[in-house]
VMD Tcl script that builds the backbone (N, CA, C; Angstrom):
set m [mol new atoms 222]
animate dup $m
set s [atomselect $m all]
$s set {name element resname resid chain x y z} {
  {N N UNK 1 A 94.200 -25.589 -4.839}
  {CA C UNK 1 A 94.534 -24.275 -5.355}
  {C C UNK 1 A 95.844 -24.351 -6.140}
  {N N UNK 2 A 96.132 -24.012 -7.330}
  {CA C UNK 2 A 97.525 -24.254 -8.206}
  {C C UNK 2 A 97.539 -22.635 -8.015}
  {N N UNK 3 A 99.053 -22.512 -7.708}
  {CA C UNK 3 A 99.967 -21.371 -7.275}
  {C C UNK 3 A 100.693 -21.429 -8.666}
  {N N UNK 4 A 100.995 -22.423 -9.253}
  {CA C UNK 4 A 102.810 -22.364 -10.508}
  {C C UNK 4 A 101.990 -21.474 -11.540}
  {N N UNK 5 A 102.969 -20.870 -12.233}
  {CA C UNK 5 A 102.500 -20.103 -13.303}
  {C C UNK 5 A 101.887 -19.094 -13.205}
  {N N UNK 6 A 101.796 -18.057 -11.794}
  {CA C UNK 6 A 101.141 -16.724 -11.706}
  {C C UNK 6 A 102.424 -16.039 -10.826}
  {N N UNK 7 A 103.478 -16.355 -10.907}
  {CA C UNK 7 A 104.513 -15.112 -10.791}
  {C C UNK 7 A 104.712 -14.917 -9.650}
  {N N UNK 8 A 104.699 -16.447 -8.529}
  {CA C UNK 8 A 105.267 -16.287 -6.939}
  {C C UNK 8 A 107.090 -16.441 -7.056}
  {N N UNK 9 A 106.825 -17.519 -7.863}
  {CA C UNK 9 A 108.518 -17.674 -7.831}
  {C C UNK 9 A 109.297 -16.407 -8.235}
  {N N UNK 10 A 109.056 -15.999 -9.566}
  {CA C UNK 10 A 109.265 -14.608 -9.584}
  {C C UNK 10 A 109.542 -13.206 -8.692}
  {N N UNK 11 A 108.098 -13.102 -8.113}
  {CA C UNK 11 A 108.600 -12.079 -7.113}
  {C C UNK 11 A 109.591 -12.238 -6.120}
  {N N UNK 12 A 109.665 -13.677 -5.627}
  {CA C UNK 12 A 110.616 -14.524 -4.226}
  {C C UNK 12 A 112.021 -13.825 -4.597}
  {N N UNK 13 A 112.136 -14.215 -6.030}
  {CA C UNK 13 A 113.628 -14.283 -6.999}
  {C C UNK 13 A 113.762 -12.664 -6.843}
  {N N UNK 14 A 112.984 -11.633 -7.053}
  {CA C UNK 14 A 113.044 -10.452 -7.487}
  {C C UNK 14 A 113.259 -9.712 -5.957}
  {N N UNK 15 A 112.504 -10.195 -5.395}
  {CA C UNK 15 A 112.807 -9.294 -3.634}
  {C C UNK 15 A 114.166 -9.761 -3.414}
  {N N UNK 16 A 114.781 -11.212 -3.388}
  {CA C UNK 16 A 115.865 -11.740 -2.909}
  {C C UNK 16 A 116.572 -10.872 -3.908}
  {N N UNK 17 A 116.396 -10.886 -4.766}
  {CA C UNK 17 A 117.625 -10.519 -5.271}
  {C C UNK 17 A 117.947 -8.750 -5.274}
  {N N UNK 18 A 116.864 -7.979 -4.703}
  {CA C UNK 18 A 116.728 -6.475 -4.148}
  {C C UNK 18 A 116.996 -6.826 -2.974}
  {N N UNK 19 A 117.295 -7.224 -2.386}
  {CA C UNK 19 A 117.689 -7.425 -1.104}
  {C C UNK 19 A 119.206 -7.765 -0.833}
  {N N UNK 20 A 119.474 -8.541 -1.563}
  {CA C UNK 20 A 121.165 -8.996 -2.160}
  {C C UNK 20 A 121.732 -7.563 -2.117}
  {N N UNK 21 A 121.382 -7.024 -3.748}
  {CA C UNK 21 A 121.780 -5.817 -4.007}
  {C C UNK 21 A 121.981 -4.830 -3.286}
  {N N UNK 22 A 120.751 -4.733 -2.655}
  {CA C UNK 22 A 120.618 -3.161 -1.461}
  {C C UNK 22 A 122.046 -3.737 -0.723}
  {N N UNK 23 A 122.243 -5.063 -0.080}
  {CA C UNK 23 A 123.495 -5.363 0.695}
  {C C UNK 23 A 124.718 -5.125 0.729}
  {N N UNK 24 A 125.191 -4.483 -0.851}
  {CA C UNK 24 A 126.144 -4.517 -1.567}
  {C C UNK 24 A 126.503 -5.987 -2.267}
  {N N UNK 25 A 126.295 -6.987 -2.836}
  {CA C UNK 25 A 126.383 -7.846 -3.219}
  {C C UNK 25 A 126.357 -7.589 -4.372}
  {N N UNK 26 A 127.831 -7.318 -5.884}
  {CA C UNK 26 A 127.971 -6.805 -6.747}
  {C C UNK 26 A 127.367 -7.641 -7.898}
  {N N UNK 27 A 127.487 -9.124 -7.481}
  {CA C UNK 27 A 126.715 -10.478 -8.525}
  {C C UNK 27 A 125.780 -11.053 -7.780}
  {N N UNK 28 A 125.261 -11.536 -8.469}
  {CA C UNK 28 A 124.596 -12.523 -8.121}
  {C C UNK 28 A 124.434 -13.922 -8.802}
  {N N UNK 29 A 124.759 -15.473 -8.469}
  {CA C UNK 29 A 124.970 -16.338 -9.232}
  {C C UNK 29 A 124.074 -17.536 -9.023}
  {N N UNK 30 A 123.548 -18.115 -10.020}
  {CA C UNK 30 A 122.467 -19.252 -10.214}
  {C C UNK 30 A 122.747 -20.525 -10.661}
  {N N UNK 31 A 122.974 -21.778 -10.464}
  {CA C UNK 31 A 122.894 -22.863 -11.269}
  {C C UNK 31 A 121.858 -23.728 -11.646}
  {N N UNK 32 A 120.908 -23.485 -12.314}
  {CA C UNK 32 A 119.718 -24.382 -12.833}
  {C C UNK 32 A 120.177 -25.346 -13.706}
  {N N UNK 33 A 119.592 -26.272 -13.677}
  {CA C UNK 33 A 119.550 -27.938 -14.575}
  {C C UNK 33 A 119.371 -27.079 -15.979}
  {N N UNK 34 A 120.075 -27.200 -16.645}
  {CA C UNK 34 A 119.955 -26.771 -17.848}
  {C C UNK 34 A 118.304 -27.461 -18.688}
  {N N UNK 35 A 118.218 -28.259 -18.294}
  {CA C UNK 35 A 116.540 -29.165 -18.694}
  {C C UNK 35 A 115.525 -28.036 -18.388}
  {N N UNK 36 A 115.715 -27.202 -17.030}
  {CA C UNK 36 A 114.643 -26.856 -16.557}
  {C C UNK 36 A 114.656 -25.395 -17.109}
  {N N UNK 37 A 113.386 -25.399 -18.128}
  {CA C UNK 37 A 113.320 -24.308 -19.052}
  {C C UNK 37 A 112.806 -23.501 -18.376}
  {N N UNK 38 A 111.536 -23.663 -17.410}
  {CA C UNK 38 A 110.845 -22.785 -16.655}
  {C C UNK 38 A 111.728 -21.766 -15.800}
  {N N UNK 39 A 112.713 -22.300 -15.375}
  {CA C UNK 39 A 113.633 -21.503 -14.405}
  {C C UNK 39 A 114.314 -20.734 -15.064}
  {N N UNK 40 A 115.184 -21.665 -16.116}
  {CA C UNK 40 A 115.846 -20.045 -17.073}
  {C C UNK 40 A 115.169 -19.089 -17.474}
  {N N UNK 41 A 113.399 -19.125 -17.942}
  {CA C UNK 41 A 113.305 -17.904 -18.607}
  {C C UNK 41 A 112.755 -17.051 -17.391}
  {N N UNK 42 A 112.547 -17.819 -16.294}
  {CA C UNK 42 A 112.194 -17.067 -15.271}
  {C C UNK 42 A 113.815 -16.453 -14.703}
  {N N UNK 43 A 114.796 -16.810 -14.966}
  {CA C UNK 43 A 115.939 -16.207 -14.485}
  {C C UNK 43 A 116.258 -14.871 -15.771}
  {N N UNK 44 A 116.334 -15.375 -16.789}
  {CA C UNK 44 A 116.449 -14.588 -17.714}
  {C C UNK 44 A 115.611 -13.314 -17.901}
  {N N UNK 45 A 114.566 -13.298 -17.231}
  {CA C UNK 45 A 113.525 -12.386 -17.140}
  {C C UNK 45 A 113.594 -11.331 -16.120}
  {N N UNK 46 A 114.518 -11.972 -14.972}
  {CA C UNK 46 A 114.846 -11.095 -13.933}
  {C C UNK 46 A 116.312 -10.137 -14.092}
  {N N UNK 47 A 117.215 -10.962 -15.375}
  {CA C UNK 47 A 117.951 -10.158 -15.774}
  {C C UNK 47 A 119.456 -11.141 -15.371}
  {N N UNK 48 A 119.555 -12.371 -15.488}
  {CA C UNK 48 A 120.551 -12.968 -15.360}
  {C C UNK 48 A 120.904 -13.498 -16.660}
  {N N UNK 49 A 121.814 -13.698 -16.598}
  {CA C UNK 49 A 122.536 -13.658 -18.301}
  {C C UNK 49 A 123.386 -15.303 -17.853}
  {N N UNK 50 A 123.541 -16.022 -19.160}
  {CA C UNK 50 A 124.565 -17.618 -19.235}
  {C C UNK 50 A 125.544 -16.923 -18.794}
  {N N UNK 51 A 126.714 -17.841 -18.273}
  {CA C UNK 51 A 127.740 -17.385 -17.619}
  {C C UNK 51 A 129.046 -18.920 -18.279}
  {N N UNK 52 A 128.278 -19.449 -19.737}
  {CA C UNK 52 A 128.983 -20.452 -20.136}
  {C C UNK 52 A 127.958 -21.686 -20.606}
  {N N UNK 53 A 128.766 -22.568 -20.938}
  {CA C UNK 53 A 127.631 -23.920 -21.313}
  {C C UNK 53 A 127.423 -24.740 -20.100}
  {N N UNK 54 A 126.540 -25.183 -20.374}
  {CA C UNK 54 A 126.140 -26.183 -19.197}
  {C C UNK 54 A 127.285 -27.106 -18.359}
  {N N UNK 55 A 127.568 -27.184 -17.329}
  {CA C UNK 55 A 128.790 -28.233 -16.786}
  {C C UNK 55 A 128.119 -29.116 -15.682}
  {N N UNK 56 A 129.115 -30.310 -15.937}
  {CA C UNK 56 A 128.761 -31.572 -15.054}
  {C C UNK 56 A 129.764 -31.023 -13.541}
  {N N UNK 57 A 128.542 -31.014 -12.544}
  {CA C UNK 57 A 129.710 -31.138 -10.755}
  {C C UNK 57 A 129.019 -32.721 -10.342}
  {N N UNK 58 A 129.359 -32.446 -9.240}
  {CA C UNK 58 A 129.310 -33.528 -8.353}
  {C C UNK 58 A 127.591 -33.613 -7.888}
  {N N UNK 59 A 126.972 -32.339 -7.982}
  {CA C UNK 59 A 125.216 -32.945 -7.916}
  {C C UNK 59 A 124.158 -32.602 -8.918}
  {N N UNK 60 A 125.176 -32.892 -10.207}
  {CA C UNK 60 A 124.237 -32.872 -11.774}
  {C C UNK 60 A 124.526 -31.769 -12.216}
  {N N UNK 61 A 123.865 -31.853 -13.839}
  {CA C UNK 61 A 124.276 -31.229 -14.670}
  {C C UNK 61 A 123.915 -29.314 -14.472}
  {N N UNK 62 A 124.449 -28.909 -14.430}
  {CA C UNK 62 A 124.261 -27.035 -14.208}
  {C C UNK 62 A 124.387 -26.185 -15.095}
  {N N UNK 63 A 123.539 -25.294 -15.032}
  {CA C UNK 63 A 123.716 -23.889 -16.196}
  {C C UNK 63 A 124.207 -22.643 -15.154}
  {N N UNK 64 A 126.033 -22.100 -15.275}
  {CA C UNK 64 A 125.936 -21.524 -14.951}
  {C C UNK 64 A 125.505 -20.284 -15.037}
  {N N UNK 65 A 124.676 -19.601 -14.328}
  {CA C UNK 65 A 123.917 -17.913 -14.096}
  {C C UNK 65 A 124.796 -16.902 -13.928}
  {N N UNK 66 A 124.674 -15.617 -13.962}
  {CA C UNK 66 A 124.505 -14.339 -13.078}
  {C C UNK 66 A 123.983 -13.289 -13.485}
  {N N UNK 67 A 123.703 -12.110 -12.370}
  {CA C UNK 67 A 123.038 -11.282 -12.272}
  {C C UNK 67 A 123.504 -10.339 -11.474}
  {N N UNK 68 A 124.055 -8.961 -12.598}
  {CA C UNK 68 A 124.985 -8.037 -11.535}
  {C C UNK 68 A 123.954 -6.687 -11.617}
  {N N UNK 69 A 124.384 -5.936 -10.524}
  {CA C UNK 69 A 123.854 -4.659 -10.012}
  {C C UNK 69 A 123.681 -3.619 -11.691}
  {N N UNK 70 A 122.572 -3.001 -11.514}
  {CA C UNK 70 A 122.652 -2.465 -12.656}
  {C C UNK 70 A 123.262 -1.259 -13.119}
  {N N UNK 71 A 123.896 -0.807 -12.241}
  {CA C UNK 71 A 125.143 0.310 -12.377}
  {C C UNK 71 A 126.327 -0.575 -12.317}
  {N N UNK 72 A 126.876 -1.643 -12.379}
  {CA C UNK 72 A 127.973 -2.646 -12.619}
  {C C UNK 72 A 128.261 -2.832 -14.294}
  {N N UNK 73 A 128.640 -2.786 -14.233}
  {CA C UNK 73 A 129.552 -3.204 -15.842}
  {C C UNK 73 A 130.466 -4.117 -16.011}
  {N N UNK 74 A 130.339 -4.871 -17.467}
  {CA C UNK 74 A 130.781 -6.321 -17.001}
  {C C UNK 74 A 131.762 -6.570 -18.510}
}
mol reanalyze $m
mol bondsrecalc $m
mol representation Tube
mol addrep $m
């Protein structure tokens, strides 16, 4: 049975991150492999915006994310 590509990861991302929110949790922050296209537009889709260019840490290369409350202003 193939699950990828019908919008599980998505919803996971979308409850967690209604769930964050409802908590008071004013951001929310992501680091994906900048390679991995699938994840950004799936992040980008949920409403997280670049937060800079890609940077090297200590467990590979990262795109930093976030994603703030939508009554927040930035």
């Amino acid at each position: 049975m193939e699950i990828l590509g019908i919008g599980h990861g998505s919803a996971f991302i979308e409850a967690r991150m209604k769930a964050l929110f409802e908590a008071g949790a004013p951001v929310i922050a992501t680091d994906p492999n900048p390679a991995n296209e699938r994840a950004i537009a799936v992040y980008k889709k949920l409403g997280f915006k670049s937060s800079g260019s890609p940077q090297n840490t200590k467990w590979g290369l990262i795109l930093p994310m976030f994603a703030m409350r939508k009554n927040e202003h930035r």
